[in-house]
Structures are given as C-alpha cells and as structure tokens.
VEXDREN-2710 file (C-alpha; in Angstrom, 1 decimal):
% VEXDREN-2710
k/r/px/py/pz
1/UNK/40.7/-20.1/-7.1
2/UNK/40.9/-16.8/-6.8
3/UNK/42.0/-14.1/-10.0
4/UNK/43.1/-10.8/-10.2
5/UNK/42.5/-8.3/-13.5
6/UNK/44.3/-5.9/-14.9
7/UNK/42.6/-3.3/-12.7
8/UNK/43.7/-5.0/-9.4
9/UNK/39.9/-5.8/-8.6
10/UNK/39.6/-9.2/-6.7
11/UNK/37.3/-12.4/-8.4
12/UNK/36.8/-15.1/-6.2
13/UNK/36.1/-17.3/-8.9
14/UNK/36.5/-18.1/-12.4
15/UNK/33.3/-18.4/-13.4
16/UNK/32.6/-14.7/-12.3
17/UNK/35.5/-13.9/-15.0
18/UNK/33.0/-15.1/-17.4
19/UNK/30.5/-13.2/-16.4
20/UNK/32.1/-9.8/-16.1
21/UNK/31.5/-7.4/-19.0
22/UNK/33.5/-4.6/-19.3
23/UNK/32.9/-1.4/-18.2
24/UNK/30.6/0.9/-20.2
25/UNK/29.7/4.4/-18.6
26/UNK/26.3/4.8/-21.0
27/UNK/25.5/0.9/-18.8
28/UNK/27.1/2.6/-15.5
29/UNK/24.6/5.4/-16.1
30/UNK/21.1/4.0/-16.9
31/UNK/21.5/1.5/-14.3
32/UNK/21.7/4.4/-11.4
33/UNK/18.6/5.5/-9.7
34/UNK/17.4/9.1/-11.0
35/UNK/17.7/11.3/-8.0
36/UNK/14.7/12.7/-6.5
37/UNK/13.0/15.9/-7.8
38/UNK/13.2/19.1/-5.2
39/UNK/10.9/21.3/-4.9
40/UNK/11.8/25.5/-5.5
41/UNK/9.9/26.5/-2.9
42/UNK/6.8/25.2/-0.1
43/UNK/4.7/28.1/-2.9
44/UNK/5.0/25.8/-5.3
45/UNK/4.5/22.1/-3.3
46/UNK/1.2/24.5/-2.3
47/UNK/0.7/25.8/-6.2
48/UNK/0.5/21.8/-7.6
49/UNK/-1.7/20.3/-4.4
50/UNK/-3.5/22.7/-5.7
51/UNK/-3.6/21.6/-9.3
52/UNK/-3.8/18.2/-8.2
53/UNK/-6.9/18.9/-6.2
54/UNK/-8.7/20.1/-9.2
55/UNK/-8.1/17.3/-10.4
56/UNK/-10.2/14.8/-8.7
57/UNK/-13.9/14.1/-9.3
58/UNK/-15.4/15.2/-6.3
59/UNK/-18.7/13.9/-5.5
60/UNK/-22.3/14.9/-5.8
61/UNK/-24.2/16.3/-3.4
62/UNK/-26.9/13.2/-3.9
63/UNK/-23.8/10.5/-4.2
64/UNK/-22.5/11.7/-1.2
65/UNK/-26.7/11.3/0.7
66/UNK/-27.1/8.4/-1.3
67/UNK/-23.8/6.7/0.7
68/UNK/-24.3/7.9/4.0
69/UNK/-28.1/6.6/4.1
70/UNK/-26.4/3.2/2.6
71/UNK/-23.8/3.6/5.5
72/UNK/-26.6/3.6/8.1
73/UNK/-28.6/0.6/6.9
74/UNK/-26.0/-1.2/6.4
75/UNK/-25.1/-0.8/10.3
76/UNK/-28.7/-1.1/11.8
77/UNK/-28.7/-4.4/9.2
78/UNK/-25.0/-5.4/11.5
79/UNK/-27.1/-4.3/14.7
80/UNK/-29.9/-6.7/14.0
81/UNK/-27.7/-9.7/13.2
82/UNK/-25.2/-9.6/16.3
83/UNK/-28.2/-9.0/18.1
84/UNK/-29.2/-11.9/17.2
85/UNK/-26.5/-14.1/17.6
86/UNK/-25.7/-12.9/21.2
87/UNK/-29.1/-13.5/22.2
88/UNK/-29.2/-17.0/20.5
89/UNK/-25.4/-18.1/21.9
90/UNK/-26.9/-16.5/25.0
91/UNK/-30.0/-18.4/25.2
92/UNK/-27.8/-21.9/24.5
93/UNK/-25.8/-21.2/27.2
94/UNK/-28.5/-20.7/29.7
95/UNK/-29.8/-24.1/28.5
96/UNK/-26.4/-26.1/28.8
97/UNK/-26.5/-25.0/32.4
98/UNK/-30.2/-25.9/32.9
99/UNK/-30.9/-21.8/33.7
100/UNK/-33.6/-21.5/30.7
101/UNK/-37.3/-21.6/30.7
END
C-alpha cells in the first residue's frame, strides 16, 4: 500500500508512516558528518609534525642496543631450529628411500 504526505514524498508502506518523525533541523544537523579540517598552509602541516614529533618517547641509546642484540639471538636461535628440522626431515627422507647409512 503505498501513501503519500503532505509534502509529496513517497512511503511504500504504512508501517514506515509510523516510523517517520518529523523534520527537526537541530536532528538534520548533528546527524551530518563534520567536514574535514584544512590545513592554511604545507608551513603549518610541517610546524605540527613537528610538534607531534616531540611528542613521542624516543628511545635510549641502551634500549635501542639492548633490542638489536635481542633481535640477533633471537634469529641465530631461528637458524639453529630450521636447521635442525631440514636436516632431520632430510635425514627421514633418505631413509624412506633406503639412501641412509
């Protein structure tokens, strides 16, 4: 069944008659997406990476040894292990096909 309001605007169904709340701009208005902000100038995009970047807590000297040395370990300690899984898978297969020994 379909309806048409005062305002000539097509309902396809009663139930959406209901539903419809008349039109408040203050509703209209807080329910619109802000637009973005623009920036004056690529001076200022420049001025607050800046004032951003001073934000952060950059790391120590010693954090920063500390990691890479941690970094390196742990990569020998990956070295070792597919090491030794190759040379164990490889070592099976060579004695499925009678090849070991």
């Amino acid at each position: 069944m379909t309806c048409v309001t005062a305002k000539t605007e097509r309902i396809t169904d009663v139930a959406d008659v209901k539903k419809k709340k008349p039109a408040d701009k203050k509703a209209a208005e807080d329910t619109t997406p802000a637009a973005p902000a623009t920036r004056a100038s690529l001076i200022q995009f420049f001025r607050e990476v800046r004032r951003e970047t001073s934000k952060v807590t950059w790391p120590t000297f010693r954090e920063t040894y500390l990691t890479t040395i941690m970094v390196f370990v742990m990569v020998g300690m990956t070295m070792v292990f597919f090491f030794a899984v190759d040379w164990v898978l490889a070592f099976g297969e060579r004695f499925l096909i009678g090849a070991a020994g």
